[in-house]
mmCIF file of the N, C-alpha and C atoms, coordinates in Angstrom:
data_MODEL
# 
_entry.id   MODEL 
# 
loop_
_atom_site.group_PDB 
_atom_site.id 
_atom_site.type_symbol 
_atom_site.label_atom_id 
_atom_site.label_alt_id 
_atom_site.label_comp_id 
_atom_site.label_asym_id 
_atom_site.label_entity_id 
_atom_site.label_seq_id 
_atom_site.pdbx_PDB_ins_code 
_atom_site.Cartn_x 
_atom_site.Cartn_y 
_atom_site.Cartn_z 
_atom_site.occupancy 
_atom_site.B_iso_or_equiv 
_atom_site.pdbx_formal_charge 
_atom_site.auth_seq_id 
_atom_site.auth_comp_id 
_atom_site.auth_asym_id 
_atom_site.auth_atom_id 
_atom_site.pdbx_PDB_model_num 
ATOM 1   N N  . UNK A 1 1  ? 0.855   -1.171  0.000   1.00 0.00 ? 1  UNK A N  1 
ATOM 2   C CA . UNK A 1 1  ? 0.000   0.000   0.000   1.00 0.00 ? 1  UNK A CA 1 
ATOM 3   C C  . UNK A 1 1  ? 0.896   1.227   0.000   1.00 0.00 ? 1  UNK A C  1 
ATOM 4   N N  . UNK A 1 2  ? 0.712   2.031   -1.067  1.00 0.00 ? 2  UNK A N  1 
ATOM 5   C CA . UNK A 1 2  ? 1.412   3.169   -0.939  1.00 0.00 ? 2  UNK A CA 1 
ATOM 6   C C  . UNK A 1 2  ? 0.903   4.723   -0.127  1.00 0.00 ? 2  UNK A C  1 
ATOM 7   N N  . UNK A 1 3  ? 1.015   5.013   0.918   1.00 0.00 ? 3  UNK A N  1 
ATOM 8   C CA . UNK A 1 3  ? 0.043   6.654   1.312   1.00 0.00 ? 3  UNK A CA 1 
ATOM 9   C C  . UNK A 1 3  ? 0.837   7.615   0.915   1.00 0.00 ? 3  UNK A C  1 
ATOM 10  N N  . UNK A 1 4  ? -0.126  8.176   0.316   1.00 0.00 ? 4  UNK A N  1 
ATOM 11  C CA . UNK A 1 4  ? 0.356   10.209  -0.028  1.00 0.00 ? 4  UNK A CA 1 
ATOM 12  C C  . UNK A 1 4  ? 0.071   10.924  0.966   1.00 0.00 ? 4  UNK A C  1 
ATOM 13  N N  . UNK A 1 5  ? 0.550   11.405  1.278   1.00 0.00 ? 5  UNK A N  1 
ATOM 14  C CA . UNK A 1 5  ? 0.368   12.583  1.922   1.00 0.00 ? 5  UNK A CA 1 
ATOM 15  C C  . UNK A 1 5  ? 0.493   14.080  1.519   1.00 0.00 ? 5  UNK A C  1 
ATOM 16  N N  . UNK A 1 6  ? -0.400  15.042  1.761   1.00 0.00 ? 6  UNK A N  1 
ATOM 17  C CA . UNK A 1 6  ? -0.624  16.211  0.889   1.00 0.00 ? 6  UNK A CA 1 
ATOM 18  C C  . UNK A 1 6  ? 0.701   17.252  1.444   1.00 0.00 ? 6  UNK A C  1 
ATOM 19  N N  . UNK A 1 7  ? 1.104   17.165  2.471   1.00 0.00 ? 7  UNK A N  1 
ATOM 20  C CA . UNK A 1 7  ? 2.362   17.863  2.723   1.00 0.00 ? 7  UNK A CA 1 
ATOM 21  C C  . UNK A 1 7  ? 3.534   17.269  2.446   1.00 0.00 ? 7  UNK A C  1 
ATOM 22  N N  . UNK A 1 8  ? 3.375   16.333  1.367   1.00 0.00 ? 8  UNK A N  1 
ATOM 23  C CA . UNK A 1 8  ? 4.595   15.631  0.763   1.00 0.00 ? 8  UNK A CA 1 
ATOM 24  C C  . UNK A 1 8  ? 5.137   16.813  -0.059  1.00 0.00 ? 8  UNK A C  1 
ATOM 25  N N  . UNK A 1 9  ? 4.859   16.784  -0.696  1.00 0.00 ? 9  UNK A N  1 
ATOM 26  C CA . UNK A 1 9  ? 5.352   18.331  -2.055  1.00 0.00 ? 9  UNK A CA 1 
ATOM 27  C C  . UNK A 1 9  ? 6.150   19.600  -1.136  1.00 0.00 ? 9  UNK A C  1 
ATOM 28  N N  . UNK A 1 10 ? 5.768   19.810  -0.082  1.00 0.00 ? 10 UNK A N  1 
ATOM 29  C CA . UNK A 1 10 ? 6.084   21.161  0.961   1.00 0.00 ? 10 UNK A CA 1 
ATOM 30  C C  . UNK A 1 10 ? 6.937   20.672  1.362   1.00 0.00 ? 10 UNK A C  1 
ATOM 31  N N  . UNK A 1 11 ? 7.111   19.408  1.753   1.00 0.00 ? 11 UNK A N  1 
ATOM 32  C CA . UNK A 1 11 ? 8.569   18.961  2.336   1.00 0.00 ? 11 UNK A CA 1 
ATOM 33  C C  . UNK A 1 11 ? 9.473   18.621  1.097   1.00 0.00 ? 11 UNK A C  1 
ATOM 34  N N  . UNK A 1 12 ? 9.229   18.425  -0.052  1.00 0.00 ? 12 UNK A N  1 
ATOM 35  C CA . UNK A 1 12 ? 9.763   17.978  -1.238  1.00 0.00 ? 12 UNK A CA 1 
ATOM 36  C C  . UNK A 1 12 ? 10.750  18.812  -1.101  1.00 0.00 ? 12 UNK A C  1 
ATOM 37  N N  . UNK A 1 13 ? 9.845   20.443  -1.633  1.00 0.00 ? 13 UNK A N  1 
ATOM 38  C CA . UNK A 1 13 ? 10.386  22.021  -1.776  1.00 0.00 ? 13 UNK A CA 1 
ATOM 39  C C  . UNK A 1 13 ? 11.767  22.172  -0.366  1.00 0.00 ? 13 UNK A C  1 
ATOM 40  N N  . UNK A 1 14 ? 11.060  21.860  0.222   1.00 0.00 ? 14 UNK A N  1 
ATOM 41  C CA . UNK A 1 14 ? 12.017  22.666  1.344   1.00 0.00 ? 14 UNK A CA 1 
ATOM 42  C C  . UNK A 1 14 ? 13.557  22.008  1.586   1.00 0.00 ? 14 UNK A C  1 
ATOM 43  N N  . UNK A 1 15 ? 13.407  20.105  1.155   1.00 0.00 ? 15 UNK A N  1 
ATOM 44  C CA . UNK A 1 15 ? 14.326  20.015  1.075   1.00 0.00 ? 15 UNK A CA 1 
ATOM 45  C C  . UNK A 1 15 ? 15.407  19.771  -0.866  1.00 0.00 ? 15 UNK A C  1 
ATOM 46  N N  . UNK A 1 16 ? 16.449  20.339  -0.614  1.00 0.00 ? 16 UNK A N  1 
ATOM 47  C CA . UNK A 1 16 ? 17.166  20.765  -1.717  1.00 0.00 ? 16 UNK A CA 1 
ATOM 48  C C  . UNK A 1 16 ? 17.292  19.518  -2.711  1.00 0.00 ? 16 UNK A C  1 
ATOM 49  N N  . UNK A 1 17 ? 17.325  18.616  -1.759  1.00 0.00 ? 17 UNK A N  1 
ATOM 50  C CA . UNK A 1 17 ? 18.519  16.953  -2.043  1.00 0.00 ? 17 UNK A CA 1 
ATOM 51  C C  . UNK A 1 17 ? 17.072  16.382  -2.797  1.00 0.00 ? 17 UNK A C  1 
ATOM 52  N N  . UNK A 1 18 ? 17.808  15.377  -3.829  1.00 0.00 ? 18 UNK A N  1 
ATOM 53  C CA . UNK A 1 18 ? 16.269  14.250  -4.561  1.00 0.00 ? 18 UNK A CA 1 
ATOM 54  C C  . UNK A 1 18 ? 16.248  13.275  -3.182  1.00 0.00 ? 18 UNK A C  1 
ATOM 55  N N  . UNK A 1 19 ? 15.091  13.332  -3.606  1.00 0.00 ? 19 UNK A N  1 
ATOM 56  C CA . UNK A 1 19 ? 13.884  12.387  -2.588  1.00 0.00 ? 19 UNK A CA 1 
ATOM 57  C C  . UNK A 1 19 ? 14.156  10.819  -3.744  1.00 0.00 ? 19 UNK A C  1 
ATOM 58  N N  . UNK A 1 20 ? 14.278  9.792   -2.585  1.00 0.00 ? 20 UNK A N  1 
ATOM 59  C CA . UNK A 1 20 ? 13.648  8.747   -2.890  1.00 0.00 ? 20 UNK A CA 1 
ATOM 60  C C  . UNK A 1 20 ? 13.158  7.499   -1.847  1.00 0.00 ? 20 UNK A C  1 
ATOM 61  N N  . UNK A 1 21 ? 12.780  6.946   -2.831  1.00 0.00 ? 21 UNK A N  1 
ATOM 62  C CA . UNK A 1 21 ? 11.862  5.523   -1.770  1.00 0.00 ? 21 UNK A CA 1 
ATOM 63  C C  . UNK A 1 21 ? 12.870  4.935   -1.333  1.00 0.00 ? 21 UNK A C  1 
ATOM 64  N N  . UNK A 1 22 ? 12.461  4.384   -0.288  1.00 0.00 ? 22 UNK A N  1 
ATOM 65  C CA . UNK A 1 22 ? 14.141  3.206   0.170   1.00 0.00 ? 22 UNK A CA 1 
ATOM 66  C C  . UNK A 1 22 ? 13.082  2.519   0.320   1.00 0.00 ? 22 UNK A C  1 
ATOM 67  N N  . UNK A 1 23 ? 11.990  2.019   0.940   1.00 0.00 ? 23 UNK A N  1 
ATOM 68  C CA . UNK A 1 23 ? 10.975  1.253   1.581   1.00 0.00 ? 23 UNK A CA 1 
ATOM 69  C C  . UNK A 1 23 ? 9.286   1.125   1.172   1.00 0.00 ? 23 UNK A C  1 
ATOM 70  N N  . UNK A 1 24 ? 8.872   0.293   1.302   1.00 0.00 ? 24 UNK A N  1 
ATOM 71  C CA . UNK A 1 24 ? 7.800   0.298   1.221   1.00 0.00 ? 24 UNK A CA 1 
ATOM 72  C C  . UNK A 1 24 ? 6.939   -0.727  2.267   1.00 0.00 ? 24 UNK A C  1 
ATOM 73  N N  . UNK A 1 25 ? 5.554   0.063   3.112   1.00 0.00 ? 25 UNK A N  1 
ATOM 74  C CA . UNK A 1 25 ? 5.624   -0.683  3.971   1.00 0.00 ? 25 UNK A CA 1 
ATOM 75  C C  . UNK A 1 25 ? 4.209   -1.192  3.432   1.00 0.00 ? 25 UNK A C  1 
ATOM 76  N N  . UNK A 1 26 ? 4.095   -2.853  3.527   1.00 0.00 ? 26 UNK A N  1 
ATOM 77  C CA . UNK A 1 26 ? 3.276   -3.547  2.968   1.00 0.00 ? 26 UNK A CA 1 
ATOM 78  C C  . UNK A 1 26 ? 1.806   -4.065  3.946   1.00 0.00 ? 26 UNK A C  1 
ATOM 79  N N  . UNK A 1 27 ? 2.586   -4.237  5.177   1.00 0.00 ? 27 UNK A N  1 
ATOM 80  C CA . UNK A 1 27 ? 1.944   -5.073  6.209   1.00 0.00 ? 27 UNK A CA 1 
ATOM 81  C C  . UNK A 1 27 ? 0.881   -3.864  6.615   1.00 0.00 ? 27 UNK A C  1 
ATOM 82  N N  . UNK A 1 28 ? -0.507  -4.608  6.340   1.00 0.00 ? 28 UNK A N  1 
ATOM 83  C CA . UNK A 1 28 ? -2.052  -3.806  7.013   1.00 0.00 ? 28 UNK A CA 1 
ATOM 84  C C  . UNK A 1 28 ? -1.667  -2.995  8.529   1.00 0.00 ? 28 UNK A C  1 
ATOM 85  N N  . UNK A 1 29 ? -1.066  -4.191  9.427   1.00 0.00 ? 29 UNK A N  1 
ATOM 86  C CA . UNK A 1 29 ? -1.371  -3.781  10.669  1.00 0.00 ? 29 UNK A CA 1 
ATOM 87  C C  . UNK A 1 29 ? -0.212  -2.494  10.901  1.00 0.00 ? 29 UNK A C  1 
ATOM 88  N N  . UNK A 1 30 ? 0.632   -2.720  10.372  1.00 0.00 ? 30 UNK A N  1 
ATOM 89  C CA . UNK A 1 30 ? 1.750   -1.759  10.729  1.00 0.00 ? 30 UNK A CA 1 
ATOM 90  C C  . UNK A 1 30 ? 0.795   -0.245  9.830   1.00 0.00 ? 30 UNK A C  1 
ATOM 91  N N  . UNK A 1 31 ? 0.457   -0.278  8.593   1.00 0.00 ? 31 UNK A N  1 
ATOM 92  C CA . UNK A 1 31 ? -0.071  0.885   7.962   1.00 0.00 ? 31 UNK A CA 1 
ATOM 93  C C  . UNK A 1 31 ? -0.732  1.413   9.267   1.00 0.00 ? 31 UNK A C  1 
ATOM 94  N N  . UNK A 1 32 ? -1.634  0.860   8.830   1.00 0.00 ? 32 UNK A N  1 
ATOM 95  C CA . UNK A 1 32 ? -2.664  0.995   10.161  1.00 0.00 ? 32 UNK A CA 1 
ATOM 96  C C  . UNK A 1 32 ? -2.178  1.399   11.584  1.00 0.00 ? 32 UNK A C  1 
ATOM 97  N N  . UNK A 1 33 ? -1.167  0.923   12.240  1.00 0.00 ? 33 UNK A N  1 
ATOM 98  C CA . UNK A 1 33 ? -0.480  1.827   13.063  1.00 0.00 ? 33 UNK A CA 1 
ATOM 99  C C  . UNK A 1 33 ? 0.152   3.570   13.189  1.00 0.00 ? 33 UNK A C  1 
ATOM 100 N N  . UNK A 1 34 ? 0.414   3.454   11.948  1.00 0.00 ? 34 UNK A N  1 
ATOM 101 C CA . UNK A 1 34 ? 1.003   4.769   11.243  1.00 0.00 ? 34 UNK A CA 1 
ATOM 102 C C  . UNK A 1 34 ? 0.181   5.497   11.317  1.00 0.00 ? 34 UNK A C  1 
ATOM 103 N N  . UNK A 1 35 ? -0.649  4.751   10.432  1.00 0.00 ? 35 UNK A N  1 
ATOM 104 C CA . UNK A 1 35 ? -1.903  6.211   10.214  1.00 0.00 ? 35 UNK A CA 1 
ATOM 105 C C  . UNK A 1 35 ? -2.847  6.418   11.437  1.00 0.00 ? 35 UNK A C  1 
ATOM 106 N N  . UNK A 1 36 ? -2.929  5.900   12.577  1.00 0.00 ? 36 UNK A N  1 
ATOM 107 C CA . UNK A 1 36 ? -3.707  6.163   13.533  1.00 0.00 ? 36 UNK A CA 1 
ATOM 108 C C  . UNK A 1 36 ? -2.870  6.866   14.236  1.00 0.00 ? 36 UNK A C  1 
ATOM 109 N N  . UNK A 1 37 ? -1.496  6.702   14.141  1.00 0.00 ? 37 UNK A N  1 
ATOM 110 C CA . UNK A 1 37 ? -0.232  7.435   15.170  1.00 0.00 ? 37 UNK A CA 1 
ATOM 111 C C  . UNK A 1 37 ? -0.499  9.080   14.303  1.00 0.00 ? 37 UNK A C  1 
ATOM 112 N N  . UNK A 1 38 ? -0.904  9.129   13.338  1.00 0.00 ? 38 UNK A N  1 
ATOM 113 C CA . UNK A 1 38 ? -0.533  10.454  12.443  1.00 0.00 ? 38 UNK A CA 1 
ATOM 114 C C  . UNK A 1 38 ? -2.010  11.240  12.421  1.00 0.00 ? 38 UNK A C  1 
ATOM 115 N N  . UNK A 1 39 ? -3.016  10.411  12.910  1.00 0.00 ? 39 UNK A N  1 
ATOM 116 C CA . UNK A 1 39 ? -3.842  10.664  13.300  1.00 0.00 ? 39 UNK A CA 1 
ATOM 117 C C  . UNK A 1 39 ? -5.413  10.968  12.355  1.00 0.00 ? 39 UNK A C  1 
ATOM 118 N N  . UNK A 1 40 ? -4.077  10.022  11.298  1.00 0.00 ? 40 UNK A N  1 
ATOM 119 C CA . UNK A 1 40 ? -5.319  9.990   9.708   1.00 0.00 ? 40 UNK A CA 1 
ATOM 120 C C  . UNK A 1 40 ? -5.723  8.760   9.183   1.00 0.00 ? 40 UNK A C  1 
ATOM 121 N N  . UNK A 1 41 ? -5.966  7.836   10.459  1.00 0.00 ? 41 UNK A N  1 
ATOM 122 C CA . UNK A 1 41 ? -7.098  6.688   10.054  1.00 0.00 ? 41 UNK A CA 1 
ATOM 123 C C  . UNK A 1 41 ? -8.297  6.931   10.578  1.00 0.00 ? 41 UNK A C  1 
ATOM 124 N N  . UNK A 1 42 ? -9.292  6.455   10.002  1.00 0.00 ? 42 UNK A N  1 
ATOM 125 C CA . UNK A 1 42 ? -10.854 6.633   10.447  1.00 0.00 ? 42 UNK A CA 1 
ATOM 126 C C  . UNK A 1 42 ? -11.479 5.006   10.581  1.00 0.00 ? 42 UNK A C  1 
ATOM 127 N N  . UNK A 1 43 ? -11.578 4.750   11.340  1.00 0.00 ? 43 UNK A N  1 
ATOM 128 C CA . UNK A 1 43 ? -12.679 3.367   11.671  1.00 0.00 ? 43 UNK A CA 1 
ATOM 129 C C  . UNK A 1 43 ? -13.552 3.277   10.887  1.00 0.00 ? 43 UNK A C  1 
ATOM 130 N N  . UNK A 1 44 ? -13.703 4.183   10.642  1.00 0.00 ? 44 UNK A N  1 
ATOM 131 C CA . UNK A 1 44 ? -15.803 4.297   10.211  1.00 0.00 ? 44 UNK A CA 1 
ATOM 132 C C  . UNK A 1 44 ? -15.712 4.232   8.534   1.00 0.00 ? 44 UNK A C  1 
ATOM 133 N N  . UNK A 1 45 ? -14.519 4.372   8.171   1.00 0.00 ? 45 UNK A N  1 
ATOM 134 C CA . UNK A 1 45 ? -14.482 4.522   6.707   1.00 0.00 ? 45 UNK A CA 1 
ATOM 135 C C  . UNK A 1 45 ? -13.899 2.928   6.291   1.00 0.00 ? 45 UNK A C  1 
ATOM 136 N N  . UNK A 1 46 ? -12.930 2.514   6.915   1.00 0.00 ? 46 UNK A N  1 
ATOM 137 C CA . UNK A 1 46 ? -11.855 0.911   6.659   1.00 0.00 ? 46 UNK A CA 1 
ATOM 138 C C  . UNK A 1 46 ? -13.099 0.523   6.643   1.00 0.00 ? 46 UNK A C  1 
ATOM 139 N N  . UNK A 1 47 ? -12.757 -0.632  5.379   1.00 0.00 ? 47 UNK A N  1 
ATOM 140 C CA . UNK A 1 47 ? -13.560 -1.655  4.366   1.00 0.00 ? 47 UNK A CA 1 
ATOM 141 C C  . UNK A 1 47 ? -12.525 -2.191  3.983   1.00 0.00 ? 47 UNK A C  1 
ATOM 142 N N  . UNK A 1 48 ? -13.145 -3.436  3.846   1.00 0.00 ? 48 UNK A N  1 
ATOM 143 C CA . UNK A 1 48 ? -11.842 -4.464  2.760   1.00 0.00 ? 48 UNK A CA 1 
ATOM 144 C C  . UNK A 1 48 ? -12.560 -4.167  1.181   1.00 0.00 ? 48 UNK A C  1 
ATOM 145 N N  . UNK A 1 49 ? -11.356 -4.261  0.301   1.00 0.00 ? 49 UNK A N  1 
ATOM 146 C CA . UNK A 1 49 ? -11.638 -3.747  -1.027  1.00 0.00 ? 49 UNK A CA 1 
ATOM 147 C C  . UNK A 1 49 ? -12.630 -4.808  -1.736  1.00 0.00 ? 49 UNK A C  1 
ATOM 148 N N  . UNK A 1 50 ? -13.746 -4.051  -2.835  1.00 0.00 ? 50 UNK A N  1 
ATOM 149 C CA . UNK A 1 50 ? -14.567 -4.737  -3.325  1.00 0.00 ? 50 UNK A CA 1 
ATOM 150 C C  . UNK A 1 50 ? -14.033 -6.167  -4.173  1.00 0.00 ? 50 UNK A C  1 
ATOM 151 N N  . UNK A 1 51 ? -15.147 -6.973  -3.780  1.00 0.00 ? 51 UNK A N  1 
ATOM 152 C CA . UNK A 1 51 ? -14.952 -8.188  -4.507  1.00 0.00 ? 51 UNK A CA 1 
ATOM 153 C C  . UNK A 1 51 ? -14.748 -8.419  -5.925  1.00 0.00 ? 51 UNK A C  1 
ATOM 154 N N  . UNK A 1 52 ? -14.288 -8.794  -6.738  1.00 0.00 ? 52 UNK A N  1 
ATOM 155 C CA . UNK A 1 52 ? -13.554 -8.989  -8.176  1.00 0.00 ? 52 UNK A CA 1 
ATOM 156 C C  . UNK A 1 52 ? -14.715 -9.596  -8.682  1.00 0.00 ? 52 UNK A C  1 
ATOM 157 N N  . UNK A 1 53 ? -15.516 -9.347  -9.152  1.00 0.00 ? 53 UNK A N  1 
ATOM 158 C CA . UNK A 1 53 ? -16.541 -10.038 -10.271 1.00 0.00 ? 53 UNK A CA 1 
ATOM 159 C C  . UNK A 1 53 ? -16.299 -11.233 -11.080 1.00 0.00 ? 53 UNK A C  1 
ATOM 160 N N  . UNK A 1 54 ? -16.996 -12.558 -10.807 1.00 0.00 ? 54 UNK A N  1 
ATOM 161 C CA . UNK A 1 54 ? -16.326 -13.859 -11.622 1.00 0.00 ? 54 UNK A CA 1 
ATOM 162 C C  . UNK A 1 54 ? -16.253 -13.263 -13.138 1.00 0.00 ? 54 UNK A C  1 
ATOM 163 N N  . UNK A 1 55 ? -15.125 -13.783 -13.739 1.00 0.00 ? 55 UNK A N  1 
ATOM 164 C CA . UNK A 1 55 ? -15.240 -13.146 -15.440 1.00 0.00 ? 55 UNK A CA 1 
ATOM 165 C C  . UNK A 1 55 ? -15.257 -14.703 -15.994 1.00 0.00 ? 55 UNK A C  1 
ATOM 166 N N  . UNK A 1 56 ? -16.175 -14.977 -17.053 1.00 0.00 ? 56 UNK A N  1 
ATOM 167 C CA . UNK A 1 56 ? -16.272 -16.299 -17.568 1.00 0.00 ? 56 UNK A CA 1 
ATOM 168 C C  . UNK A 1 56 ? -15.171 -16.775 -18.035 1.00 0.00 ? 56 UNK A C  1 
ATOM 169 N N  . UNK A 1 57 ? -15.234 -17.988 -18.244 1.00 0.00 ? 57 UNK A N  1 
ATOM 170 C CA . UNK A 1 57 ? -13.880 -18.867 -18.740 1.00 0.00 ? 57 UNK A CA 1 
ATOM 171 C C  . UNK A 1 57 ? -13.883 -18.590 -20.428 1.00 0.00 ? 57 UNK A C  1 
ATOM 172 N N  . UNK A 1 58 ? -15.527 -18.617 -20.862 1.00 0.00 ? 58 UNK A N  1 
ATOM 173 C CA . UNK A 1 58 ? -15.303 -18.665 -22.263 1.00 0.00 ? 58 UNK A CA 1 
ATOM 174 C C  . UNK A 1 58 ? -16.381 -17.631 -22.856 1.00 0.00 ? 58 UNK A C  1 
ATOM 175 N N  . UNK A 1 59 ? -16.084 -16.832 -23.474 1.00 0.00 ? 59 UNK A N  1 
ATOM 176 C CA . UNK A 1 59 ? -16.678 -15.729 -24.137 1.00 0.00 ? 59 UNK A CA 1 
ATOM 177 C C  . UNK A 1 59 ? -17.081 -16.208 -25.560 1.00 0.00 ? 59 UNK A C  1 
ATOM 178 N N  . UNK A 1 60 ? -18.535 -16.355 -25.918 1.00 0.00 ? 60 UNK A N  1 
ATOM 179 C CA . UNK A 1 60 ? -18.882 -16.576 -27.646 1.00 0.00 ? 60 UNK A CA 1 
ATOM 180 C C  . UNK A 1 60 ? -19.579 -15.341 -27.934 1.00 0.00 ? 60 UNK A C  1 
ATOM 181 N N  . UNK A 1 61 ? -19.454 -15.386 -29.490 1.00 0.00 ? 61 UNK A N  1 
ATOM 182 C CA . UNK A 1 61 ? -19.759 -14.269 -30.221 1.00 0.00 ? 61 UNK A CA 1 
ATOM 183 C C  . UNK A 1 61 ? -21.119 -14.679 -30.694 1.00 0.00 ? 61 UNK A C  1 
ATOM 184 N N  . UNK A 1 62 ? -22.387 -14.226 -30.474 1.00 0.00 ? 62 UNK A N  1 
ATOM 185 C CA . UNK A 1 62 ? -23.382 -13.967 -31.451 1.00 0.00 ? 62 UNK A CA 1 
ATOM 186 C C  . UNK A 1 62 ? -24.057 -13.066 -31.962 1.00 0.00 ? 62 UNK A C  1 
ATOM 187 N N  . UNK A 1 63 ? -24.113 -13.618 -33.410 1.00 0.00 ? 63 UNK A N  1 
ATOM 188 C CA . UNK A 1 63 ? -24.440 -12.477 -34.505 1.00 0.00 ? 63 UNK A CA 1 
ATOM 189 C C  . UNK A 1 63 ? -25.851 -11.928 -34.009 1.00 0.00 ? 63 UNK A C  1 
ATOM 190 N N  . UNK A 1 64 ? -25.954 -10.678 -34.281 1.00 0.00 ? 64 UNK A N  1 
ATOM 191 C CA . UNK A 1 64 ? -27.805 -10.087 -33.923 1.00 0.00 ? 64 UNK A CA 1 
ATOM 192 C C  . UNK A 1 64 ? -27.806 -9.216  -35.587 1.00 0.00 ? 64 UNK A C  1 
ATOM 193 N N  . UNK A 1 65 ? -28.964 -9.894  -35.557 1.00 0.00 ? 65 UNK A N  1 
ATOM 194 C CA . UNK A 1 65 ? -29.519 -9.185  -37.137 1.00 0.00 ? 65 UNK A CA 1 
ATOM 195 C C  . UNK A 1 65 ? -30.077 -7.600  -36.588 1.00 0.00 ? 65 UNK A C  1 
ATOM 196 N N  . UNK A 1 66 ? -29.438 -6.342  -36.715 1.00 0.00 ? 66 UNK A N  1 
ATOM 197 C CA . UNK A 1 66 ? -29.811 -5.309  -36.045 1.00 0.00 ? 66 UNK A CA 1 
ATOM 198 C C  . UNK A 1 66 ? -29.755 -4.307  -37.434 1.00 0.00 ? 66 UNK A C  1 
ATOM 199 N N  . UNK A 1 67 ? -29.653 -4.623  -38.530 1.00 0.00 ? 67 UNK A N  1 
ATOM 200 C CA . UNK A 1 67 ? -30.625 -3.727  -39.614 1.00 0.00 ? 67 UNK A CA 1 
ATOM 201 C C  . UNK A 1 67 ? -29.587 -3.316  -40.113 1.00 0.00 ? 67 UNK A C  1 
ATOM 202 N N  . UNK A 1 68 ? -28.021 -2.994  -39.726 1.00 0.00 ? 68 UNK A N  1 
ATOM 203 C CA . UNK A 1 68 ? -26.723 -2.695  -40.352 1.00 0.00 ? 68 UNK A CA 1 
ATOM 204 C C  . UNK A 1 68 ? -25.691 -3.530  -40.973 1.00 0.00 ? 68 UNK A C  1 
ATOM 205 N N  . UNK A 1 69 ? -25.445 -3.167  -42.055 1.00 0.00 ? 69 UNK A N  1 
ATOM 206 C CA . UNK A 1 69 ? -24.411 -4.013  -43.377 1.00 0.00 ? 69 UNK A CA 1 
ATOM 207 C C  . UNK A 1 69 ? -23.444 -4.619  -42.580 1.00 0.00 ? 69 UNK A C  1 
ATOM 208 N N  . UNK A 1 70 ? -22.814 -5.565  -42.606 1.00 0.00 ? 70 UNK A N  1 
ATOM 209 C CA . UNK A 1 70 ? -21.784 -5.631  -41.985 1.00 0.00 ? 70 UNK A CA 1 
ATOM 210 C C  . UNK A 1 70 ? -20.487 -5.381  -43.114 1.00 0.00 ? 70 UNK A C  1 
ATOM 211 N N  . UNK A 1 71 ? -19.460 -4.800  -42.336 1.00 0.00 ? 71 UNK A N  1 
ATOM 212 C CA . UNK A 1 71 ? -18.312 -3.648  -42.986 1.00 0.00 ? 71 UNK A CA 1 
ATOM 213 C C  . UNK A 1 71 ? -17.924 -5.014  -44.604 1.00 0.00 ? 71 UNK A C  1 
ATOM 214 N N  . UNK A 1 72 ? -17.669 -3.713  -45.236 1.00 0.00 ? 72 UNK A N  1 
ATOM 215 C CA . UNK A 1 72 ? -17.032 -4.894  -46.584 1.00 0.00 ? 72 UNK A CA 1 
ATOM 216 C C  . UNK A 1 72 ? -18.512 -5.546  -47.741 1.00 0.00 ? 72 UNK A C  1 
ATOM 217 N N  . UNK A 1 73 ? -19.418 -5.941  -46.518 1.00 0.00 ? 73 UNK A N  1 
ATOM 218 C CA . UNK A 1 73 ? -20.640 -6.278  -47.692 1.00 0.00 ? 73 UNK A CA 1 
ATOM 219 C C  . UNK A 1 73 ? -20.937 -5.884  -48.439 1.00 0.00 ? 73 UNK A C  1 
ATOM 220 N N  . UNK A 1 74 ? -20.503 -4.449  -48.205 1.00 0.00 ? 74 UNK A N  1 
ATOM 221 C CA . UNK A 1 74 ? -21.197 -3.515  -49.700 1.00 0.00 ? 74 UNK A CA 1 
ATOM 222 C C  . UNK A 1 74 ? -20.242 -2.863  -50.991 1.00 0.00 ? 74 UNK A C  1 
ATOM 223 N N  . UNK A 1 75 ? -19.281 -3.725  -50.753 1.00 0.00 ? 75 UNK A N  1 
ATOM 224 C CA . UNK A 1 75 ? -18.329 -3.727  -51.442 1.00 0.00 ? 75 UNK A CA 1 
ATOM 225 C C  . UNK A 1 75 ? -18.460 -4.551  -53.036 1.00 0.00 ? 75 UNK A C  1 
ATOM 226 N N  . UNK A 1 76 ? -18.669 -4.275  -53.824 1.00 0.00 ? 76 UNK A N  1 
ATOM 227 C CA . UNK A 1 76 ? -18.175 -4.823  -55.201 1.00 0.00 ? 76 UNK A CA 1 
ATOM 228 C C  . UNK A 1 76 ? -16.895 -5.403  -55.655 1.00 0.00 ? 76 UNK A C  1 
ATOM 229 N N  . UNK A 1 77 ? -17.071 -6.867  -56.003 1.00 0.00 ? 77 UNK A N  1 
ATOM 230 C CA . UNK A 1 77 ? -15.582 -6.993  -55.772 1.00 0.00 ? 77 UNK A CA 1 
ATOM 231 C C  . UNK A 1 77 ? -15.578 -8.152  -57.212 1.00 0.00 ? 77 UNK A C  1 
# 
């Protein structure tokens, strides 16, 4: 999980030197520590992320007679 923070950019500016990542912290409970220590987690909002919709194994094509040429038919050849 990556967090932004909106006073990231203000500290960017102020310091001279390039910024970079050394870390990334992955683990829920530790985030979750952070951001309640920083005082920007909310209870009332944490949800686990929506469920992934089954996508079928096999997709077929059928034709619908809907009143339009299909491309090329009207071609003389």
């Amino acid at each position: 999980m990556l967090v932004c923070f909106s006073g990231l950019e203000d500290l960017k500016n102020r310091i001279l030197t390039e910024m970079k990542i050394i870390s990334f912290i992955t683990e829920v409970n530790i985030i979750k520590k952070v951001l309640k220590h920083l005082d920007l987690w909310n209870d009332e909002s944490s949800r686990d992320p929506p469920v992934m919709p089954d996508i079928p194994s096999e997709i077929g094509y059928v034709p619908v007679d809907d009143g339009w040429s299909q491309p090329g038919s009207d071609l003389v050849g």
